[in-house]
N, C-alpha and C positions, 0 to 999 in steps of 0.2 A: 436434301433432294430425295425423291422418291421414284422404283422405277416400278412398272409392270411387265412382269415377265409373261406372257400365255406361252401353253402346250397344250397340244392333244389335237391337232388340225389332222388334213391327211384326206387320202381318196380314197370315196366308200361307193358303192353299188346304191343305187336309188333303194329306199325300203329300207337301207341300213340307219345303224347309229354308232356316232362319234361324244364321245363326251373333251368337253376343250375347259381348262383349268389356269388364273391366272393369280399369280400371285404377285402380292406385294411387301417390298421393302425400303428401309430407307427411315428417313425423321417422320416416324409416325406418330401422332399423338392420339387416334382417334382416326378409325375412316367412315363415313358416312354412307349414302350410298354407292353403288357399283352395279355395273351392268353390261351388255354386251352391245355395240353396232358392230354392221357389215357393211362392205362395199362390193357390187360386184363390177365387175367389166365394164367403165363409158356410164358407170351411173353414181347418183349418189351415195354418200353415207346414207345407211338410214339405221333408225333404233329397232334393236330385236327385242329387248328385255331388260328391265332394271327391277334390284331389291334392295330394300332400305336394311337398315341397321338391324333393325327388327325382326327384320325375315319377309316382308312382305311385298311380294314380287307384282311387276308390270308387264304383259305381255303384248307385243304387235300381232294384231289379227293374225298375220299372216304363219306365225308358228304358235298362236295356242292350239292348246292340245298334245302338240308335238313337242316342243322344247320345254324343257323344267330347270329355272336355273337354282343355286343353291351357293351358301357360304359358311365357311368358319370363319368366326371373329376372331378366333383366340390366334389364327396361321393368317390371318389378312388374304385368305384366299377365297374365288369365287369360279363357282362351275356354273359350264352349260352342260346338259346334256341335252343331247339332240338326237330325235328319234322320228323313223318315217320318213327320212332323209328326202327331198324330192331336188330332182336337175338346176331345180330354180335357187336352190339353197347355196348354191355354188357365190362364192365371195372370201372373200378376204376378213377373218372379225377381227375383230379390236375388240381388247376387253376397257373400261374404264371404273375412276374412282376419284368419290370426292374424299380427300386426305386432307386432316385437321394437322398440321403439325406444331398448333401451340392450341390452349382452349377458345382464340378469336379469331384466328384465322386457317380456311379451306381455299383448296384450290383443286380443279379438276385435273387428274391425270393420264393418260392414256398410256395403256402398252403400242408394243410394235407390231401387230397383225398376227395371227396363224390362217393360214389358206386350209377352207373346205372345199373341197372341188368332188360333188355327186352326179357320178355317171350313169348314163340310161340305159 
């Protein structure tokens, strides 16, 4: 089993930044990618950003520029940093990851949310 832990959520002032950190443990053999969605209030999930193994990241229109995510391999851990914080940002993330835990089989994993909540 495999869990995802995130930290670093928290209430910022519009214009701020928050950096949120999720790491993972458990029967690892290898994780693949990893990335971050949000949810906020009466709406869907939706993707904010994923990076592959390699480092090479995917960003939603709506935070490039602003958001930079980032990872250690060697800690199975992956950051958002989030900057220029705007009211809209306001959600629930979820970090996830696809986790190889033999050389033939991955399965997608999701942590338990951290709340950003940016006030105007």
């Amino acid at each position: 089993q495999v869990q995802l832990v995130e930290s670093g959520g928290g209430l910022v002032q519009a214009g701020g930044s928050l950096r949120l950190s999720c790491a993972a443990s458990g029967v690892i053999f290898s994780i693949h990618a990893m990335g971050w969605y949000r949810q906020a209030p009466g709406k869907q999930r939706e993707f904010v950003v994923g990076i592959t193994r390699g480092g090479t990241p995917k960003y939603a229109d709506s935070v490039k520029g602003r958001f930079t995510i980032s990872r250690e391999n060697a800690k199975n851990i992956v950051y958002l940093q989030m900057a220029s914080l705007k009211p809209e940002d306001t959600a629930v993330y979820f970090c996830n990851a696809d986790v190889g835990s033999s050389a033939s089989y991955t399965q997608r994993y999701w942590g338990q949310g951290t709340q950003v909540t940016v006030s105007s």
